[in-house]
matplotlib code that plots the C-alpha trace (Angstrom):
import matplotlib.pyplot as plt

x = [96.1, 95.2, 91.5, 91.3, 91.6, 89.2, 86.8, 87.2, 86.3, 83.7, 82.4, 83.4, 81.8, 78.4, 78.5, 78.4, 75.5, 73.0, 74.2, 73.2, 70.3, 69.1, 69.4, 67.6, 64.4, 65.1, 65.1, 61.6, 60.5, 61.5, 62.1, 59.2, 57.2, 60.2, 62.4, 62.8, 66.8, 68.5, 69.2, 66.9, 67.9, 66.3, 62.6, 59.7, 59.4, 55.9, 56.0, 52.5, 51.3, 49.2, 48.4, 46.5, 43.5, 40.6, 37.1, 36.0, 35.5, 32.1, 31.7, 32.6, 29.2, 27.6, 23.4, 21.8, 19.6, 18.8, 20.5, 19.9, 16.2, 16.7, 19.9, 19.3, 16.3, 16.7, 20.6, 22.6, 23.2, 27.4, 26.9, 25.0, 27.4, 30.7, 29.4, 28.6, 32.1, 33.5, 31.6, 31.2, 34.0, 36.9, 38.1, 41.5, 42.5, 46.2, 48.1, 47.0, 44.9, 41.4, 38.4, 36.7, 36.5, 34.8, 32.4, 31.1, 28.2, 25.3, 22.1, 18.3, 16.4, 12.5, 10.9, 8.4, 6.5, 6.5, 7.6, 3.7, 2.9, 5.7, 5.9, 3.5, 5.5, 7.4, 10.3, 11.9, 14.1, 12.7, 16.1, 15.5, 11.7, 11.2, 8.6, 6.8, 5.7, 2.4, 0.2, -3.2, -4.3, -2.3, 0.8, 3.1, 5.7, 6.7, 8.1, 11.8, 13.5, 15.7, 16.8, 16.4, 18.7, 21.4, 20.7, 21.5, 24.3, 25.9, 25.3, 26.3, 29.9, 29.7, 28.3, 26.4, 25.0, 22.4, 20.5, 17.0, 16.4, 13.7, 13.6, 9.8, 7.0, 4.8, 2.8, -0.4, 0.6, 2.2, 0.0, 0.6, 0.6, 4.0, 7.5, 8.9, 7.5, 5.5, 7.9, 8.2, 10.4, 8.0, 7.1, 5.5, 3.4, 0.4, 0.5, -2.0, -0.1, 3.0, 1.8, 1.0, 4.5, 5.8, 3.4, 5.1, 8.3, 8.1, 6.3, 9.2, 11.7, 9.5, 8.7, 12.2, 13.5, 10.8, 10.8, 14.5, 16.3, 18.2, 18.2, 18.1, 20.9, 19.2, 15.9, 17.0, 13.2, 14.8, 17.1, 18.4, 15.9, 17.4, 16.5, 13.3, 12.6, 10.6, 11.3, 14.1, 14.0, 12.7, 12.8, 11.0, 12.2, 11.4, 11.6, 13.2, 10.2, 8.6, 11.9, 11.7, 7.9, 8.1, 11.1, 9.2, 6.5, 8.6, 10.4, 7.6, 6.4, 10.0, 10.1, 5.8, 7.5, 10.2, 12.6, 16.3, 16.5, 18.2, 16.6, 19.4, 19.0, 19.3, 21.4, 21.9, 23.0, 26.1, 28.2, 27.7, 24.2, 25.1, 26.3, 24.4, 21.3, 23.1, 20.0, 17.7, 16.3, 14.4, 16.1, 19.9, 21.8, 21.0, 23.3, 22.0, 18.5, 17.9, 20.9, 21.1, 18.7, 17.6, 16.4, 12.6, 13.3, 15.6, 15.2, 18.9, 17.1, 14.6, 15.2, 15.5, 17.4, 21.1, 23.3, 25.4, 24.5, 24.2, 25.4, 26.9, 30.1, 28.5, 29.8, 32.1, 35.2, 36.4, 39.5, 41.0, 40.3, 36.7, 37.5, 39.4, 37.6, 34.1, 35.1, 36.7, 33.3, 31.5, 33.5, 33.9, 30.0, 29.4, 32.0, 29.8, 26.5, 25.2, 25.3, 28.4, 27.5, 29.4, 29.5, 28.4, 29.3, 26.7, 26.5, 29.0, 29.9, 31.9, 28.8, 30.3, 31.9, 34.9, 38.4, 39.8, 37.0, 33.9, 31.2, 30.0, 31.6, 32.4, 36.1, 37.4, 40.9, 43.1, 42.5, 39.0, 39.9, 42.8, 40.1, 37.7, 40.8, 41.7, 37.7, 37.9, 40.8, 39.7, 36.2, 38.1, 41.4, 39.5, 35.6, 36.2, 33.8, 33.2, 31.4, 32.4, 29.5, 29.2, 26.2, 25.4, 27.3, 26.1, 26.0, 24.3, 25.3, 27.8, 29.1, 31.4, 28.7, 29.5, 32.3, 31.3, 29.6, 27.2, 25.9, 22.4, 20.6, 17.9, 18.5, 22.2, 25.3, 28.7, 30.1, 33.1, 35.3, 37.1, 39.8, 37.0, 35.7, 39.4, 40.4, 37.7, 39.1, 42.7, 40.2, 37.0, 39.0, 41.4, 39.7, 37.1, 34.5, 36.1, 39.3, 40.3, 42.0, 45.4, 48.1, 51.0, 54.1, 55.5, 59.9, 58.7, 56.3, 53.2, 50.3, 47.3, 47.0, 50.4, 50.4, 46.6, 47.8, 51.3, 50.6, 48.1, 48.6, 46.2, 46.7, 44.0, 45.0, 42.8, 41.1, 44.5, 47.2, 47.8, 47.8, 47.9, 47.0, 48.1, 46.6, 48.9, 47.5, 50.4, 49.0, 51.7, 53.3, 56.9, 57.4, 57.8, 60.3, 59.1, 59.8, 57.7, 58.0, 55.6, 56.4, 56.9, 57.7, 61.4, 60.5, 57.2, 56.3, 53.9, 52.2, 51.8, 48.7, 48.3, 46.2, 47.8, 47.2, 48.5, 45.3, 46.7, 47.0, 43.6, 44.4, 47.1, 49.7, 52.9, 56.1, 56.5, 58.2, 59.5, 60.8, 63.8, 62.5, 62.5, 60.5, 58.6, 55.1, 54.3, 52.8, 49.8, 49.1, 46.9, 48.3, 47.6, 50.1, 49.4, 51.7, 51.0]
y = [-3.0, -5.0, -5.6, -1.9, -0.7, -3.5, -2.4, 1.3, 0.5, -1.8, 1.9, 4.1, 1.9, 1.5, 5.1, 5.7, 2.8, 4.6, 8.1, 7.3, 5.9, 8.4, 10.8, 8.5, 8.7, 12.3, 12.6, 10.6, 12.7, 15.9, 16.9, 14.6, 18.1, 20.8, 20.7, 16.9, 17.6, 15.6, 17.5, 19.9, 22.7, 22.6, 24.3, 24.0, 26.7, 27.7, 29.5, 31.2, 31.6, 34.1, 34.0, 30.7, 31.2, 28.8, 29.8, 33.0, 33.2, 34.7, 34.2, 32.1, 32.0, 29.9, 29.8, 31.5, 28.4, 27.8, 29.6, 32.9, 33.1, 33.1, 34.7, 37.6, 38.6, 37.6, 37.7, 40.6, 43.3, 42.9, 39.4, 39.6, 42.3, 40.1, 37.5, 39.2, 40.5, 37.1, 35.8, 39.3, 41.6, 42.2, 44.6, 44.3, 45.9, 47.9, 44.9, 43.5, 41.0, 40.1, 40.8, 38.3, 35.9, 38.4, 36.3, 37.9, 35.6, 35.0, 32.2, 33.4, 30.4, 30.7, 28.4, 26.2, 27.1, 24.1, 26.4, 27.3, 23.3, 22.7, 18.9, 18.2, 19.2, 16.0, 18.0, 17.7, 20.0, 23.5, 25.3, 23.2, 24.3, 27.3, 30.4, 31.2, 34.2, 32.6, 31.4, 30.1, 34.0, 35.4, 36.8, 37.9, 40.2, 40.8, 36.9, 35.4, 39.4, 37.2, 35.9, 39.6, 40.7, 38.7, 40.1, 43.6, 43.1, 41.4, 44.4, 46.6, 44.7, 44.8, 41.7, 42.2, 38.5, 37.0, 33.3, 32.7, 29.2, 26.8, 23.6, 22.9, 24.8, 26.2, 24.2, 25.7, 23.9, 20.7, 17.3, 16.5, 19.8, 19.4, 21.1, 17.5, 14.1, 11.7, 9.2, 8.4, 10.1, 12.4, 15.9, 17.1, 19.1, 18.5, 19.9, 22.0, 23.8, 24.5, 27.9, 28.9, 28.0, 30.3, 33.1, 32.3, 32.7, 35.6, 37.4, 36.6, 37.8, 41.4, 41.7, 41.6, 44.2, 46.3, 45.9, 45.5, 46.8, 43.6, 42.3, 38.2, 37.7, 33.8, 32.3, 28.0, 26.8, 22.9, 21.6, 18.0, 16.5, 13.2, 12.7, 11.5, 13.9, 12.3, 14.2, 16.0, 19.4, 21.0, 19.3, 17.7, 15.2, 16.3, 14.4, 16.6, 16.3, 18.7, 20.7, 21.4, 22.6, 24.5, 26.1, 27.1, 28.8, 30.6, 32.1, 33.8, 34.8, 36.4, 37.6, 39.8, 41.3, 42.4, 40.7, 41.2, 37.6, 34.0, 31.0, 28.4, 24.5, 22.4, 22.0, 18.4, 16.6, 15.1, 16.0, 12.4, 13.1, 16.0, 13.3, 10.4, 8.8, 6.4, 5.3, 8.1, 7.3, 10.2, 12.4, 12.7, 13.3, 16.7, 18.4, 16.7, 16.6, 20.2, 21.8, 19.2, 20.4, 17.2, 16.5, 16.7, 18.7, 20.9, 24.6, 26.1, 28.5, 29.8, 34.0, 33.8, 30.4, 31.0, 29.6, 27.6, 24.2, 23.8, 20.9, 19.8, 18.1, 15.6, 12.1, 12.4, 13.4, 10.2, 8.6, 10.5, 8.6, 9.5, 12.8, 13.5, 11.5, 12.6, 16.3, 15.4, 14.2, 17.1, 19.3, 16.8, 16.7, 20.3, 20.7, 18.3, 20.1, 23.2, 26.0, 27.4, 26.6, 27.5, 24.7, 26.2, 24.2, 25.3, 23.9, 21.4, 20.8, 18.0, 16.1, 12.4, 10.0, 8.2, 6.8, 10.7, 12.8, 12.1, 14.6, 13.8, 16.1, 19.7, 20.6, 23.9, 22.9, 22.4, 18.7, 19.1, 22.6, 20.7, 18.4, 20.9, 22.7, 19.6, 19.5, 23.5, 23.0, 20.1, 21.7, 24.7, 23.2, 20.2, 20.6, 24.8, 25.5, 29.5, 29.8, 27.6, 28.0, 26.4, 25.3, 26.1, 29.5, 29.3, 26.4, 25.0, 21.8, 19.2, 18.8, 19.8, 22.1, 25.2, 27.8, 30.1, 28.2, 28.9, 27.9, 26.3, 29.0, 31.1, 34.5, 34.3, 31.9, 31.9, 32.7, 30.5, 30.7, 27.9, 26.5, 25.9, 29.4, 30.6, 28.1, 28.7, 32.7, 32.0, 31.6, 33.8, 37.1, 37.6, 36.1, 38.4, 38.5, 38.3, 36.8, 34.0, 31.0, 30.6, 28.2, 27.3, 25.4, 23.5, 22.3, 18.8, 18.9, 16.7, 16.7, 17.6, 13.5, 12.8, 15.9, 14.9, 14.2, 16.2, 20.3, 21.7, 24.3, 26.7, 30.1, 33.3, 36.6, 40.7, 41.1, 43.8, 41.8, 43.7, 40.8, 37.2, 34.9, 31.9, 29.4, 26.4, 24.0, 21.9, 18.7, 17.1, 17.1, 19.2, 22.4, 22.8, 25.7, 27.4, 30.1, 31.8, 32.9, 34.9, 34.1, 37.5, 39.5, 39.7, 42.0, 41.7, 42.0, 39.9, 39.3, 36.1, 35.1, 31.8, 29.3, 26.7, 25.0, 27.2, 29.2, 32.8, 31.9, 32.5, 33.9, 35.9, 38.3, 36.8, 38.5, 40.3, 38.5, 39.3, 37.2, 36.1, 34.9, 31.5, 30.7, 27.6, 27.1, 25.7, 21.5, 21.6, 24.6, 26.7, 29.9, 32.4, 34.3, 38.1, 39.2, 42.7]
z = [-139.1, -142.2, -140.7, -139.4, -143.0, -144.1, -141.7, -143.1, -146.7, -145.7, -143.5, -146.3, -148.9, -146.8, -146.4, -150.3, -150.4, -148.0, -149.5, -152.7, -152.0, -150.2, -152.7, -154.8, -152.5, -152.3, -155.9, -156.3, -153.8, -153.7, -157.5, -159.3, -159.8, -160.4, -163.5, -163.8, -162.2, -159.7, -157.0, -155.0, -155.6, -159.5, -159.5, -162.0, -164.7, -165.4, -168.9, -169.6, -173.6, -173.9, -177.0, -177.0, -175.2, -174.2, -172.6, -171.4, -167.4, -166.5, -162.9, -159.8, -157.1, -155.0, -153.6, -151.1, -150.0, -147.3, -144.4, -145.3, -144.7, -141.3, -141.1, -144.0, -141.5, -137.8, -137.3, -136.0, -138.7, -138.1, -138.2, -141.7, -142.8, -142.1, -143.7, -146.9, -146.5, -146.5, -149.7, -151.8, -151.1, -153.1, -151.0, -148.9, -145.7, -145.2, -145.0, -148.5, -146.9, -149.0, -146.7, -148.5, -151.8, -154.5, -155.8, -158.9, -159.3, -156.7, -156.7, -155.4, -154.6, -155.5, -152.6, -153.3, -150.5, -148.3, -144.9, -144.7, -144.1, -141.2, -140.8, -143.3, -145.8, -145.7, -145.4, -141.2, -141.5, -141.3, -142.2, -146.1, -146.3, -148.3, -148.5, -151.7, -153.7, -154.2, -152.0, -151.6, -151.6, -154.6, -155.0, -151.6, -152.3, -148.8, -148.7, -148.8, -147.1, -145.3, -148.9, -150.6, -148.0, -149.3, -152.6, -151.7, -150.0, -153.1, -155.1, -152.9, -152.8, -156.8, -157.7, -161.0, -162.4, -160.5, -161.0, -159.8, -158.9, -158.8, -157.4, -157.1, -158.7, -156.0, -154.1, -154.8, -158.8, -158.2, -158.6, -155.1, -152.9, -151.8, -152.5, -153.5, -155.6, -154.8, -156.7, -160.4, -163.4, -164.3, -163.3, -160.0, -162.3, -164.6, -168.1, -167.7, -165.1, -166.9, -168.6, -164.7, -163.7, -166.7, -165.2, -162.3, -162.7, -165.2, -162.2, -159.8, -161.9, -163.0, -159.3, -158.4, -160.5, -159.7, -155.9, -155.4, -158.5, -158.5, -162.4, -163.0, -165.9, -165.4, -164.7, -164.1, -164.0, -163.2, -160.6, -161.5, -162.8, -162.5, -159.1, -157.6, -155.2, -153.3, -150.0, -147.4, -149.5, -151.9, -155.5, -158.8, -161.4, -164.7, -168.2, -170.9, -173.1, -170.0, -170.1, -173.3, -173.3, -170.3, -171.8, -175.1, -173.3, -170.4, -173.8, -175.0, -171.8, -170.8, -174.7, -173.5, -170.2, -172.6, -169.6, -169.7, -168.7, -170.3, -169.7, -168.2, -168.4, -167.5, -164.5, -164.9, -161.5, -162.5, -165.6, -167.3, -167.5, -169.8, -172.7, -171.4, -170.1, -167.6, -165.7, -166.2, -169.8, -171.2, -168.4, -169.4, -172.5, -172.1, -174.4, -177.6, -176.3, -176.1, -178.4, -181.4, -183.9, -185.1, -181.4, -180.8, -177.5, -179.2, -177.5, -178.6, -181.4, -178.8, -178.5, -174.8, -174.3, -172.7, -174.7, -172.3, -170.9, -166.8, -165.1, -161.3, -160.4, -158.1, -157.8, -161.1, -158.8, -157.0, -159.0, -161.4, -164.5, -164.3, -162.8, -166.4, -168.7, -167.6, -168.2, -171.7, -172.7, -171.3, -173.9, -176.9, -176.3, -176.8, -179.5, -181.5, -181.2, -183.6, -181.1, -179.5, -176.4, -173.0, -169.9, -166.7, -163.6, -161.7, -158.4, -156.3, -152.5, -151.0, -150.7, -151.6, -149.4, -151.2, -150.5, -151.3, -149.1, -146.9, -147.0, -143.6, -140.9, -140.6, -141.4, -141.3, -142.7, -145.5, -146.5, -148.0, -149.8, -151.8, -152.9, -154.1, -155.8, -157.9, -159.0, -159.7, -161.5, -163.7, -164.5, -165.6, -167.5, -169.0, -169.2, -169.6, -167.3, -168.2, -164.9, -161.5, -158.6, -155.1, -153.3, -149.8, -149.2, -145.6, -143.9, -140.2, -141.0, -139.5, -143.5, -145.9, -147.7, -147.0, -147.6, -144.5, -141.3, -138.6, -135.5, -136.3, -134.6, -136.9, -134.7, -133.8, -133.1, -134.3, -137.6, -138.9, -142.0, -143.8, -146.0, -148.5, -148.8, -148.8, -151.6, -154.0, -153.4, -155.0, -157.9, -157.5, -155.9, -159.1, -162.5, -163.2, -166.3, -169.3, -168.0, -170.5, -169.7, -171.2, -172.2, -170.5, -170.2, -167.7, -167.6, -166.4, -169.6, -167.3, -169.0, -166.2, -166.3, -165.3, -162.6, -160.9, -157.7, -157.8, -158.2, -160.4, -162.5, -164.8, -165.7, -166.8, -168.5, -168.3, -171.6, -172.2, -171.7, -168.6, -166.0, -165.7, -162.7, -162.2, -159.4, -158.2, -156.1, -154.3, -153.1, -152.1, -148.7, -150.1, -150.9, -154.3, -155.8, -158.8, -161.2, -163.5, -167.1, -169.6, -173.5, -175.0, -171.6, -170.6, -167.1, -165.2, -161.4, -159.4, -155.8, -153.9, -152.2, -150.2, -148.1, -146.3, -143.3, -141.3, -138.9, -140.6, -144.2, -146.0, -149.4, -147.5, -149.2, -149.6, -151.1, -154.3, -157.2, -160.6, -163.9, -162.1, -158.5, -157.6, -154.2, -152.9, -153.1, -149.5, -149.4, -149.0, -150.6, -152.8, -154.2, -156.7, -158.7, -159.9, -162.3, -163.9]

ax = plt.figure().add_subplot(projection="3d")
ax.plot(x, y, z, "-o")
ax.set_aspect("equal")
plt.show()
C-alpha cells in the first residue's frame, strides 16, 4: 500500500509538471499577440484614434506593361472583360463577394519602340519589347490599342488617376538606336535630344486626351535610373543632373499645351536610393537632389513638378531591421526637405530571392501574399506611402510578378487569380482617395517592431468620420481572437472580409460584428475590417 500511494503522488505530481508546462508553451504561443493574458481565452483589443491622423491615401495601382499589348487586342473580349473585372471593379455580386480589387490608380507604359526591331532589339523576349508613338515616319496614333484598351476599361470601372510611363526615350532619339543602354551611368540620350523627348512626351499625353478622353494626372519621364540597362527590356540609366534638365524643359512644354498634367520623379529603384547614393554616385539621393533648394538639380519650385517623390520597394524588404529602418529614413528624409512632399511607392513585385520569399516560381497561394502584406503594411505605417502600386498587373511569367496570371499565349490561354491580387484588395477595394491613415491602440501595446512577424495592424478613416477600415494581417500559424474598439464611439457595426489559404477565401465576406464581438482572425490570414 505504502508504495501504491507513492507511485500515485509521483503520477499526480508528474501530471501537474507536464500540465503546467504545457500551458506555458500554450501561453508563448497562443496568447503572445492577444491581450498579454494567460489563458486563451483573452483576445487583443484594437482601439482606433481617429483623431490623430497621418498621410492622405491617394491610390493603390499597378502597370499595364507588358501583357496587355497582346491581350488588350488579340484575346477574347470575356477574357479581357474578366480580367479588368478582377483588377478595376469595386463592384460585388448578391452574396457580398468583391468581383474584383478596385484599384483606383492605373500605369500606361510609353514603349520605346524596340517591337519594330524583333531580335535586334537586344531584347529576346517579345512579350518585354514595346511599340512607339513615333517612328521613323512621324507620329502613329493608331499604336499600343492593345494597351489603350486597358485604359478604357479602367475608366469605365471608375478608375480616375492615370500615370504614363517611360522607360526609354524612343528609339528613333536614343545614342544607340535601341530601347535599352549600351552600358555606362549616363543617359541613352544626347543633350541635344532632350527638348525632342519633351516634345515627345507632351505629344503622347495631348494625343491621349484627345483620342481617348483618358486624362494623365502623371507624366514619370524616368524609370530607375540607377540601373544600367543595358538589355532584357526596355530601360535607360540617367544622372540626376539629366533628370533635372529634362524635367525643366518638359515643365514649360506641359505649362504651352496648357496640360492638366504633374510631372512625377523620380521613381527611384529601391527606397535607399531616395536618401542616399549607395553605389550610384550622381544617381541617388534623390530627395535632396531634386527637392532641397540649395541643390543644383533642385526642380521642387517648377509649376508643373508633382510634389511627391517616387520610389520602389525592391530589395529593401528582406529582414526586418532594414525593412523598418529603410522606411524610417525615407520619411525622416522628406520631413527635412523644404517642400511638403508626399512618398509614392510606385512600383514593387516579389521580384527578390531571400531567406523569407523567392521570386522565381509562380504561386497562386497564401505564402507569398503575407509577404507582400508585411511590405504594404510597412510602406504605409512607417514610410506613409500616400500611394502603394504594383508592377506587372498581368503576368505570362513563371514568377511572383503578377497579381492576375495568364497562359503565355498572345491570342488566348487561361486566366488565373491569386493570393497576391486578393491581398493587395483587403487594401485597394476599401481605402479610397482621401482616406487618411489613423492612430491606434493595441492591449499588448507592440510597437510595429515588436509585432513584424506576429499580426500587423494599421487602420484608415472616410474623410466624415463615417467609416474606418482596419487591415490585419495574421502571420502567424494561430488564430488570433480580437476585439475592436473606436475612441469616442460607444455602438458601431462592421463587416468582415478575408483571404486565407483556403481556395474560396479571396477577400470574402465574413460575419457582421459590432463594439462588443470578439471573433478570431484565421492564421494565416489577411482581413479587413469595415466599421460604419
Amino acid at each position: 500500500m505504502k508504495h501504491k500511494k507513492l507511485y500515485k503522488i509521483l503520477a499526480i505530481s508528474l501530471s501537474l509538471v507536464l500540465t503546467i508546462a504545457a500551458c506555458s508553451n500554450s501561453n508563448d504561443d497562443e496568447t503572445s499577440d492577444n491581450g498579454g493574458g494567460t489563458t486563451a481565452s483573452d483576445y487583443l483589443t484594437i482601439t482606433l484614434q481617429p483623431s490623430t491622423t497621418y498621410q492622405t491615401i491617394h491610390s493603390f495601382g499597378a502597370s499595364d506593361a507588358w501583357s496587355t499589348q497582346f491581350v488588350g487586342k488579340n484575346w477574347p473580349l470575356a477574357k479581357r472583360n474578366q480580367i479588368a473585372d478582377y483588377l478595376f471593379s469595386s463592384e460585388t455580386d448578391n452574396t457580398g463577394q468583391p468581383k474584383g480589387i478596385g484599384l483606383s490608380t492605373w500605369r500606361f507604359n510609353i514603349g520605346g519602340g524596340s517591337d519594330v526591331q524583333g531580335s535586334d532589339s537586344g531584347i529576346s523576349d517579345e512579350w518585354r519589347r514595346a511599340e512607339s508613338f513615333l517612328t521613323s515616319n512621324g507620329y502613329n496614333w493608331d499604336a499600343q490599342q492593345g494597351q489603350r484598351w486597358f485604359l478604357q476599361a479602367a475608366k469605365e470601372r471608375g478608375v480616375n488617376e492615370f500615370t504614363a510611363f517611360s522607360n526609354s526615350p524612343p528609339i528613333t532619339l536614343t545614342k544607340n538606336g535601341k530601347a535599352h543602354s549600351s552600358g555606362g551611368s549616363s543617359a541613352n540620350l544626347d543633350a541635344t535630344n532632350y527638348n525632342n523627348y519633351a516634345d515627345f512626351l507632351a505629344n503622347v499625353i495631348e494625343n491621349i486626351s484627345a483620342n481617348d478622353g483618358i486624362t494623365f494626372n502623371y507624366i514619370s519621364p524616368f524609370n530607375e535610373p540607377q540601373w544600367d540597362w543595358t538589355g532584357g527590356q526596355e530601360g535607360s540609366p540617367w544622372l540626376n543632373s539629366e533628370i533635372a534638365a529634362i524635367t525643366r524643359i518638359l515643365d514649360t512644354k506641359i505649362e504651352s499645351k496648357n496640360l492638366n498634367t504633374k510631372i512625377e520623379i523620380a521613381e527611384s529603384a529601391q527606397l535607399n536610393y531616395l536618401y542616399e547614393d549607395s553605389n550610384k554616385s550622381g544617381r541617388g539621393s534623390h530627395i535632396q537632389e531634386f527637392f532641397d533648394s540649395s541643390s543644383d538639380n533642385y526642380v521642387g519650385n517648377l509649376s508643373n513638378i508633382a510634389q511627391k517623390i517616387c520610389g520602389h520597394s525592391y530589395y529593401t524588404t528582406s529582414g526586418n531591421t532594414t525593412l523598418i529602418n529603410t522606411r524610417q529614413n525615407v520619411k525622416d528624409q522628406i520631413e527635412q526637405t523644404d517642400n511638403a512632399l508626399e512618398f509614392w511607392m510606385s512600383e514593387y513585385c516579389l521580384l527578390e530571392n531571400n531567406s523569407e520569399i523567392e521570386g522565381n516560381g509562380r504561386d497562386l497561394g497564401i505564402d507569398p501574399a503575407l509577404y507582400l502584406s508585411k511590405v504594404i503594411h510597412t510602406d504605409l505605417a512607417v514610410a506613409n506611402a500616400s500611394s502603394w502600386q504594383w508592377w506587372l498587373a498581368l503576368s505570362p511569367y513563371d514568377y511572383k510578378d503578377g497579381l492576375v496570371y495568364i497562359d503565355n499565349d498572345k491570342f488566348d490561354g487561361e486566366v488565373y487569380d491569386s493570393k497576391l491580387l486578393w491581398a493587395l484588395g483587403n487594401y485597394s477595394f476599401f481605402i479610397k482617395e482621401g482616406y487618411q491613415r489613423i492612430s491606434l491602440n493595441r492591449s499588448d501595446n507592440k510597437s510595429i517592431e515588436q509585432s513584424i512577424d506576429g499580426l500587423l495592424v494599421s487602420a484608415y478613416k472616410k474623410p466624415d468620420d463615417s467609416k474606418y477600415i482596419v487591415v490585419l494581417v495574421n502571420q502567424r500559424t494561430i488564430d488570433i481572437p480580437i476585439n475592436v474598439k473606436v475612441d469616442g464611439k460607444s455602438q458601431y457595426s462592421g463587416k468582415l472580409y478575408q483571404t486565407s489559404a483556403e481556395t474560396s477565401d479571396n477577400l470574402s465576406p465574413k460575419e457582421s460584428i459590432d463594439n462588443s464581438t470578439v471573433w478570431s482572425i484565421p492564421s494565416r490570414s489577411i482581413v479587413t475590417v469595415v466599421v460604419e
